[in-house]
C-alpha positions in Angstrom: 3.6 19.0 -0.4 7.0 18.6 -2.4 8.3 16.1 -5.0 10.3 14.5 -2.9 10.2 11.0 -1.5 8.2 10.8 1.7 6.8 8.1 4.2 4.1 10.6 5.0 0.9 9.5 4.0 -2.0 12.0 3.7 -5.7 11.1 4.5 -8.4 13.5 2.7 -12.3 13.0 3.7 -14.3 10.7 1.8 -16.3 12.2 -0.8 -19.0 9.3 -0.5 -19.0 7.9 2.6 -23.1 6.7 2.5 -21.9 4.1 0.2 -19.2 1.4 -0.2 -17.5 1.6 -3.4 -14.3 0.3 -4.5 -10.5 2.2 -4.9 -8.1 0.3 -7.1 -4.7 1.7 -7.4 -1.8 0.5 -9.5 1.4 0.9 -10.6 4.4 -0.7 -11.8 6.9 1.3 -11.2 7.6 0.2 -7.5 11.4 -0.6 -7.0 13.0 -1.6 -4.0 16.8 -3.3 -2.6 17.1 -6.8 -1.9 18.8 -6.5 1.4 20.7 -9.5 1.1 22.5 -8.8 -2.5 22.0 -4.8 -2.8 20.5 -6.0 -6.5 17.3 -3.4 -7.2 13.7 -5.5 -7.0 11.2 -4.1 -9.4 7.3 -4.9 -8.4 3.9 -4.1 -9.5 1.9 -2.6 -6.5 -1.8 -3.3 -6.2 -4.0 -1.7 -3.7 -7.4 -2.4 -3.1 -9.9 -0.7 -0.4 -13.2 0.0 0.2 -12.8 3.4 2.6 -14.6 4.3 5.5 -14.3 7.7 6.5 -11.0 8.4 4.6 -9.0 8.1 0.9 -5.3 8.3 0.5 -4.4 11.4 -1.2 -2.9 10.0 -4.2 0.2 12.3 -4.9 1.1 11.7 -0.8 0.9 7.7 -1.5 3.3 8.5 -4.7 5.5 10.1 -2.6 5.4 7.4 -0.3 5.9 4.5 -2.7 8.7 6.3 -4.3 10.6 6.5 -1.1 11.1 2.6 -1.0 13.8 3.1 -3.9 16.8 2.9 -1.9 15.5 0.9 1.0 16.6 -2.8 1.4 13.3 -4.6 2.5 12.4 -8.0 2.1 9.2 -8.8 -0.5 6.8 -10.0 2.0 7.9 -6.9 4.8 7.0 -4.4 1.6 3.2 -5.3 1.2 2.9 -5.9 5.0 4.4 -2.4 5.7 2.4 -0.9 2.9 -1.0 -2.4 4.4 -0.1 -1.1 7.9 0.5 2.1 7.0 -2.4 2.8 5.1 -4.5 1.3 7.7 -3.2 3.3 10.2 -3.6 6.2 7.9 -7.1 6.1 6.3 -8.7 3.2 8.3 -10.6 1.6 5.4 -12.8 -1.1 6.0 -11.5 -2.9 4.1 -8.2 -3.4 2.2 -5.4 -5.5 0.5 -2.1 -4.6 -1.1 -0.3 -7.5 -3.7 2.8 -6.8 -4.1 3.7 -8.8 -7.8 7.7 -8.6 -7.9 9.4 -9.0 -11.1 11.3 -12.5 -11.7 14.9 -12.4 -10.3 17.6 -15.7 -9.8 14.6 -17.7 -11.4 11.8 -17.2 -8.7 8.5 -14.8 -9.1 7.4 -13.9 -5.9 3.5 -12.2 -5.2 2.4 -11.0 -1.8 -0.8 -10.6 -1.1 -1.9 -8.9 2.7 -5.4 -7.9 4.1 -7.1 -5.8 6.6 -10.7 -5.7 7.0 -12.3 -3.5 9.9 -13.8 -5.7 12.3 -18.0 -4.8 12.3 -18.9 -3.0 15.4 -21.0 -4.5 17.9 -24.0 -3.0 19.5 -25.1 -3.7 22.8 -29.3 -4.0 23.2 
């Protein structure tokens, strides 16, 4: 894996997968474009998940976050995007992704989305 920006995201197995415990990753060094004005956003990312069979490999989702830097993308369609693709990447059972951008023009905007794995049924 390089140093370059990527939208790959890499799954790596779950070192405890007999118990549910909690990954918390932050940063705040997420920057964006406003697609409107072409102004850079700056944010704080938060993601929260409880995995399943899978974790994010961390330098992949650095990668990944990174790549956002030149991209105009609205606020709410950053978190949304984020929380998809991890989804579709690790499958956790459960996860959100805030997404706390920096005041600009006067306004503070936070973002919050959620996924949680719907429980399997069994049939008796």
């Amino acid at each position: 894996m390089g140093s370059a920006p990527s939208r790959t995201l890499k799954a790596v197995p779950n070192p405890a997968p007999h118990r549910d415990y909690e990954v918390r990753v932050e940063t705040e060094e997420f920057t964006c474009v406003c697609p409107m004005t072409g102004q850079p956003d700056f944010a704080t990312i938060v993601i929260v998940y409880v995995p399943d069979a899978w974790i994010v490999e961390l330098k992949s989702l650095k990668l990944y976050l990174w790549s956002y830097r030149q991209e105009g993308i609205f606020h709410e369609a950053v978190a949304n995007k984020i929380l998809d693709d991890l989804v579709g990447t690790i499958q956790p059972k459960k996860i959100e992704v805030a997404a706390d951008f920096f005041v600009r023009g006067g306004l503070h905007t936070t973002i919050r989305a959620a996924y949680k794995k719907e429980e399997e049924v069994s049939s008796s």
